[in-house]
C-alpha positions as CSV (number, residue, x, y, z in Angstrom):
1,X,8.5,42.5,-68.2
2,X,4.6,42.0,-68.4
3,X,2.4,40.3,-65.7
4,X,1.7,36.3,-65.9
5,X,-1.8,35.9,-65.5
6,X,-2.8,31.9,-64.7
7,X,-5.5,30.5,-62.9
8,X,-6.0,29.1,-59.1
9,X,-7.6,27.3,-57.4
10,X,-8.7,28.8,-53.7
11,X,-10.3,27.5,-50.5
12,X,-13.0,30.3,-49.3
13,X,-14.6,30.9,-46.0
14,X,-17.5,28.6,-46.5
15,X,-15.2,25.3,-47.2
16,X,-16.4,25.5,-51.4
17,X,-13.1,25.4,-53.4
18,X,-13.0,28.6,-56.1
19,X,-11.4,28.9,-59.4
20,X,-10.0,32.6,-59.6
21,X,-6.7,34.5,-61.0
22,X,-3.7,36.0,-60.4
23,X,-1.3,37.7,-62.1
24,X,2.8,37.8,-60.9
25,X,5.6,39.3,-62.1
26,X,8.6,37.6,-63.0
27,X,11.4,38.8,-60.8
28,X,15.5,38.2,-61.4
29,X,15.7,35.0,-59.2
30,X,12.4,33.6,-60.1
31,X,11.5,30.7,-62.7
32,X,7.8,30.2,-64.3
33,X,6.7,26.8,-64.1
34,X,3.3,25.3,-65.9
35,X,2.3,23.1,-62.7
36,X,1.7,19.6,-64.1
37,X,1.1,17.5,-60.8
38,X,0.1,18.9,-57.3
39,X,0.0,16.6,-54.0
40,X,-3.6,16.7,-51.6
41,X,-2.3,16.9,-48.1
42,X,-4.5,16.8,-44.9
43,X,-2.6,20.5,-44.2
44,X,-4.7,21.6,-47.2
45,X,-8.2,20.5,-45.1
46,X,-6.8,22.9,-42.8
47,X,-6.9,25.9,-45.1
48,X,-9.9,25.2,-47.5
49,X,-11.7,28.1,-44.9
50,X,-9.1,30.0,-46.1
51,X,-8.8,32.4,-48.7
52,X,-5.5,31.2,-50.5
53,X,-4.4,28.6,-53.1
54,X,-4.5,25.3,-52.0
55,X,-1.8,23.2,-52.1
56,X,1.8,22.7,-51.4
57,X,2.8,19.9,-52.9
58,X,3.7,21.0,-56.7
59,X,5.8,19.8,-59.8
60,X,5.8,21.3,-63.4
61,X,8.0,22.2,-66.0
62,X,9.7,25.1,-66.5
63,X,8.9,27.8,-68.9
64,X,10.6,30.8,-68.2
65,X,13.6,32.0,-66.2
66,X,14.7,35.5,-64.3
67,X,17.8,37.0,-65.8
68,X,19.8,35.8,-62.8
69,X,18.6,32.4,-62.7
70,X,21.2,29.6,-62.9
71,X,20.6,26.0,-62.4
72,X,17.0,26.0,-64.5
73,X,16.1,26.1,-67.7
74,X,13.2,25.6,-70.2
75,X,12.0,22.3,-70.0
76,X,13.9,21.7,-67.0
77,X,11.1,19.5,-64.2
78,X,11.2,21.1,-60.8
79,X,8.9,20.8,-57.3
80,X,8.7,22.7,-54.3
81,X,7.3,22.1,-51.1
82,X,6.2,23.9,-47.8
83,X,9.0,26.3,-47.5
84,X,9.3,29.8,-50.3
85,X,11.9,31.6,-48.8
86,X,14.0,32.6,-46.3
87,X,16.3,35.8,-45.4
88,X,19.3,32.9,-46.0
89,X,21.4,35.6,-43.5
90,X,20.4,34.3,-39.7
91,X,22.4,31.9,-37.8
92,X,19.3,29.2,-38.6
93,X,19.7,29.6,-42.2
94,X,23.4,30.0,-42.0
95,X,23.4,26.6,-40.2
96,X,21.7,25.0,-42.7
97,X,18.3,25.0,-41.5
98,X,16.5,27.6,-43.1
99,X,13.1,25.5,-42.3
100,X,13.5,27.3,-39.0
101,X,14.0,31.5,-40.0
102,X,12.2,33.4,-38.3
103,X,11.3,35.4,-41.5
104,X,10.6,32.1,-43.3
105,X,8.1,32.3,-46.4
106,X,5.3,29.2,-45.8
107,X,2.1,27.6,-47.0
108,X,-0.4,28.9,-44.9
109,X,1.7,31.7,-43.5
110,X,2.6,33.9,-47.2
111,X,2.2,33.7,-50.6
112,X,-1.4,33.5,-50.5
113,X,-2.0,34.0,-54.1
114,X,-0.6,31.1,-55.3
115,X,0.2,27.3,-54.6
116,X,0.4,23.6,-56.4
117,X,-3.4,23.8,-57.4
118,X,-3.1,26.3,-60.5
119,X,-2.2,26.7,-64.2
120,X,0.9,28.1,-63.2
121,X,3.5,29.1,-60.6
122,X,6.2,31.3,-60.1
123,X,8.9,30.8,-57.5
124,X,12.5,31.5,-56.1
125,X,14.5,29.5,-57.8
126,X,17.0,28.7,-54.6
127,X,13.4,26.7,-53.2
128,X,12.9,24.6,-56.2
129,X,13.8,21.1,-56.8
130,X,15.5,19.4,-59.8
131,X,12.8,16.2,-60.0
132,X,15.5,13.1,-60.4
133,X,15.3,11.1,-63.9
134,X,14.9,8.1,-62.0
135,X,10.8,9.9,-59.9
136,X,8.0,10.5,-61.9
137,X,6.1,13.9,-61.6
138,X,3.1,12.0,-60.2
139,X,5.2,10.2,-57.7
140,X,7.7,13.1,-56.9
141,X,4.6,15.5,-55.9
142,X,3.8,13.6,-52.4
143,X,7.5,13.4,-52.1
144,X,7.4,17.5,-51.9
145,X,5.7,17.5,-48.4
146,X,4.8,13.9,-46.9
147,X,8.1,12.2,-48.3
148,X,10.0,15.1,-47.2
149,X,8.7,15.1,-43.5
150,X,9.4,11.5,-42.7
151,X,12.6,11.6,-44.3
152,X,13.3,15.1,-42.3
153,X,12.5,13.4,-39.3
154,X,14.4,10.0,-39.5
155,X,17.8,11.3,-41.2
156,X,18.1,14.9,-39.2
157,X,17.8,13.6,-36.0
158,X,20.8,10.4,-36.2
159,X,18.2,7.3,-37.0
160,X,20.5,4.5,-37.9
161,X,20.3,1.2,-39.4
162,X,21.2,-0.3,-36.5
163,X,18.2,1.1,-35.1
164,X,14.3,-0.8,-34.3
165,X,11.7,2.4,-35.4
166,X,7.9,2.1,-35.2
167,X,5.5,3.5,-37.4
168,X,1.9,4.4,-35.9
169,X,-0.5,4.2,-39.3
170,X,-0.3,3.6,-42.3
171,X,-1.7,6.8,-44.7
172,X,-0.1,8.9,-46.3
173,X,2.8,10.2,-44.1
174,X,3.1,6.6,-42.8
175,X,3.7,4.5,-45.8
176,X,6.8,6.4,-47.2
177,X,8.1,6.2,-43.4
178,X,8.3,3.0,-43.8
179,X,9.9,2.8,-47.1
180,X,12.4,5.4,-46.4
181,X,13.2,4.0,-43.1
182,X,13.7,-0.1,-44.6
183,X,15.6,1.7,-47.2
184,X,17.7,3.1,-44.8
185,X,18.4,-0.7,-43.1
186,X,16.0,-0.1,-40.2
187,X,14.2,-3.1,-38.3
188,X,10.7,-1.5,-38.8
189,X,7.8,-2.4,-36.5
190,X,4.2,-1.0,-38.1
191,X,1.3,-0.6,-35.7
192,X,-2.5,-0.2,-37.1
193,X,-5.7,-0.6,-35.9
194,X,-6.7,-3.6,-37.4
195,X,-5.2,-6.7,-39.6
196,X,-6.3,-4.9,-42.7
197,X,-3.1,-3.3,-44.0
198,X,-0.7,-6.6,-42.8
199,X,0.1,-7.4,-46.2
200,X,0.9,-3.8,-47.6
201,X,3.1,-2.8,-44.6
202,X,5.3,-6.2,-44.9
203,X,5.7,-5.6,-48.9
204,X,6.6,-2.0,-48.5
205,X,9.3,-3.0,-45.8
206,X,7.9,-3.8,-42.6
207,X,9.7,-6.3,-40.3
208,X,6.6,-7.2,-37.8
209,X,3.2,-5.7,-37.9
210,X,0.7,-5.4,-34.8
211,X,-3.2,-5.1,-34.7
212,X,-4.0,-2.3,-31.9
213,X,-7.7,-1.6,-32.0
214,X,-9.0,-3.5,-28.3
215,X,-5.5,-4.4,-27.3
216,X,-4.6,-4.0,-23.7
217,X,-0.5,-4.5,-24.1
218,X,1.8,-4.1,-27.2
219,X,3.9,-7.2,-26.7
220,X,6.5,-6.7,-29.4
221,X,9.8,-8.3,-28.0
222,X,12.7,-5.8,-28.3
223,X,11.0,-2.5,-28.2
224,X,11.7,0.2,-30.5
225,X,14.5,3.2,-30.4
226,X,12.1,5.8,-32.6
227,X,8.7,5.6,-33.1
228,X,6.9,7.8,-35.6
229,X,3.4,9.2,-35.3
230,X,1.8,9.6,-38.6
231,X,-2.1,9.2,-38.0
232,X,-4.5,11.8,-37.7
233,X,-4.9,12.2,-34.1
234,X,-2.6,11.6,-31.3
235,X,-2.7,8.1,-30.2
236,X,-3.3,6.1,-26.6
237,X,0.6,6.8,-24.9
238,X,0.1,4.4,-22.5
239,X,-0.4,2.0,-24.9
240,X,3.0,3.0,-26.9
241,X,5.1,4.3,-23.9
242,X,5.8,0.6,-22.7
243,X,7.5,-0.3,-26.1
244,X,9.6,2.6,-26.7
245,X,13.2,1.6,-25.3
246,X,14.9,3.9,-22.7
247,X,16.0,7.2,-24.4
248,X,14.1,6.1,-26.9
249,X,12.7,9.1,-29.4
250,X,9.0,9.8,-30.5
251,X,8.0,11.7,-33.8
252,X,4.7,13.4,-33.4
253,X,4.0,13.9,-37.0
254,X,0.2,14.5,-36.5
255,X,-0.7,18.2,-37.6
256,X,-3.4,18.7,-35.3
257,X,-5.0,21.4,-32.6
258,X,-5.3,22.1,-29.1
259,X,-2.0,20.6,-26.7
260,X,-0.2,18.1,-26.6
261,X,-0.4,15.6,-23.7
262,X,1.8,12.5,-22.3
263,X,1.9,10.9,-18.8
264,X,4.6,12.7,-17.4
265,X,6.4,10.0,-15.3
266,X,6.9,7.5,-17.8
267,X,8.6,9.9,-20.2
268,X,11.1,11.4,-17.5
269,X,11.4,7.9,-15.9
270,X,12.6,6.4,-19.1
271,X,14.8,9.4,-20.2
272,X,12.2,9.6,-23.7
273,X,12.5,12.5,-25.9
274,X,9.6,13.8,-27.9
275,X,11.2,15.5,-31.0
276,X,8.9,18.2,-33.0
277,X,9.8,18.0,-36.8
278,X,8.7,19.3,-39.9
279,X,9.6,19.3,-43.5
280,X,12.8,19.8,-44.3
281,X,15.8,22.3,-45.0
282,X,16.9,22.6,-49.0
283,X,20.0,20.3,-47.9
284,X,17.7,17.3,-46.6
285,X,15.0,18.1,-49.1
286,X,17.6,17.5,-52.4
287,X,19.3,14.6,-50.7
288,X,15.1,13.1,-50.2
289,X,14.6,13.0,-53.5
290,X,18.1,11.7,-54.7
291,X,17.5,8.6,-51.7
292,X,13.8,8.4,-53.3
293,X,15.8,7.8,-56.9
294,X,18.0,5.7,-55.7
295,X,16.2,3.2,-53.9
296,X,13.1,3.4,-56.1
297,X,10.6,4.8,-53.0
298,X,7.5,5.7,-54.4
299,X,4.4,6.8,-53.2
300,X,1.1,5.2,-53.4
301,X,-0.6,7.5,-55.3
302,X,-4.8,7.8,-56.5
303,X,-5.2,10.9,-59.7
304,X,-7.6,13.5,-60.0
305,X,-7.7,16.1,-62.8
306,X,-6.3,19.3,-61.6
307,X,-9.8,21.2,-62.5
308,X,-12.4,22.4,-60.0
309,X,-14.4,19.3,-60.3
310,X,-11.4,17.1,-59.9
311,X,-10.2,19.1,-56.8
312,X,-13.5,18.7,-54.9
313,X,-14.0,15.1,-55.3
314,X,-10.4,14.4,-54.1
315,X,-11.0,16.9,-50.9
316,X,-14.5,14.6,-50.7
317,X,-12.5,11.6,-50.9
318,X,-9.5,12.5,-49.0
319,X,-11.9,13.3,-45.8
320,X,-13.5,10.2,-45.7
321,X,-10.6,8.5,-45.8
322,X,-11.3,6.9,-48.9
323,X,-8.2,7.8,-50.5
324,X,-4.9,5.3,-50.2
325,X,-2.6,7.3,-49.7
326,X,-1.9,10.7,-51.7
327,X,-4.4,12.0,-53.9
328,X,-2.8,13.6,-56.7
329,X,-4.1,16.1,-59.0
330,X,-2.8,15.7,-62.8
331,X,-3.6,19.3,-65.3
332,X,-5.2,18.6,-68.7
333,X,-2.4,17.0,-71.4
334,X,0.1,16.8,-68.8
């Protein structure tokens, strides 16, 4: 079979997005898909000094198929996140959790020559997604990495409904936290830095709401058994220890550098757990989406057009934190 050639869309070392090529061959297991929608993440600020294709968070439609390809067809919708492969033989992936191989394929770490910002993509099928009737590509591309993480987080590690779980911000990790977790019959407590976002947390499912910029104590009545980090740097722990019930469990979702630091004797002294998590394993991932469906979560979402022009502006945007709350790049006629 002949090469695919389609364009990309790269970050370089000097920050400046450029529009280059590749060319793949279309393997046995592998599907073709014309991208239509691709999410902006913070992850991708990370990599823009990088040279690789930006971009994890893609949907498109199918439009061709390896010989031993199965469950896709032409025309078929289909997204893929963070995670490209795995060796599907260890006892990780055997166990279901191929999101923790040690020969895992992942943004940032393989595939370099390809990702959501393109023409085009080719992929395993076994780490696509069938896109639900009931999601729209737009919405279902910040479902493929920020959807997927909060969900990861709350239904891998036993989050019940009987449970109180706090959200820490309000971007775009922290707004489908709280749908998902609502959704789920949570009592969900939202904490921002100001009054400026009351509204939005309460209508996308927020029980109680608290200001924290110049507050000296969090008084929140019954405190909370999970409590999810989703802003951009670590926030004041002594501030958020206090509320977190004994045994309680904290979600560090912030991707950021450098180590991570808690006052010791108020984590062993109330028996707290702080629980790393990232996006999820196939299993979770599907049964994300089908919950999304279901319950009609959707994303918050501003466009861009998926060209070079379109891809710079929402980077611009997305860094000065003038985007709410996933920028999402939409190809030409799509």
């Amino acid at each position: 079979m002949s090469s695919i050639d389609f364009t990309v869309y790269k970050g370089s070392p000097s920050g400046k997005i450029v529009k280059g090529s590749t060319s793949k061959d279309l393997r046995p297991d592998e599907v073709l898909l014309r991208v239509t929608h691709a999410g902006l993440c913070g992850t991708d600020l990370h990599h823009r000094n990088q040279d690789m294709v930006l971009s994890h968070e893609g949907v498109g439609v199918v439009e061709k198929v390896g010989s031993e390809v199965a469950n896709y067809k032409v025309g078929d919708r289909a997204g893929w996140g963070y995670l490209h492969d795995a060796c599907l033989h260890c006892d990780q992936c055997l166990s279901g959790n191929e999101i923790f191989c040690t020969k895992r394929a992942m943004y940032g770490e393989s595939d370099f020559d390809q990702g959501a910002f393109a023409t085009h993509a080719v992929w395993k099928e076994a780490f696509l997604f069938h896109i639900p009737d009931g999601v729209s590509s737009a919405e279902a591309a910040p479902l493929m990495c920020a959807g997927a993480t909060v969900f990861n987080a709350l239904e891998l590690y036993g989050v019940r409904p009987t449970d109180r779980v706090g959200v820490v911000g309000i971007g775009g990790l922290g707004h489908l936290a709280i749908q998902f977790a609502a959704k789920m019959g949570c009592d969900v407590v939202v904490f921002s830095s100001t009054d400026s976002k009351r509204n939005e947390a309460v209508t996308l499912g927020a029980k109680e709401f608290y200001a924290t910029r110049g507050a000296r104590k969090l008084d929140i009545g019954r405190p909370v058994n999970y409590l999810i980090v989703t802003t951009s740097a670590s926030p004041d722990w002594n501030q958020y220890l206090p509320i977190i019930a004994p045994m309680g469990t904290i979600f560090p979702l912030t991707v950021t550098d450098g180590n991570f630091s808690i006052p010791h004797m108020r984590l062993v002294g109330k028996g707290l757990r702080v629980q790393g998590s990232i996006c999820p394993s196939r299993g979770l991932h599907v049964k994300m989406l089908r919950f999304a469906a279901l319950h009609g979560i959707k994303p918050v979402i501003q466009t861009f057009p998926l060209t070079l022009e379109g891809i710079e502006e929402a980077i611009d945007k997305l860094e000065k934190g003038q985007i709410r709350y996933r920028g999402v790049l939409v190809a030409p006629g799509a």
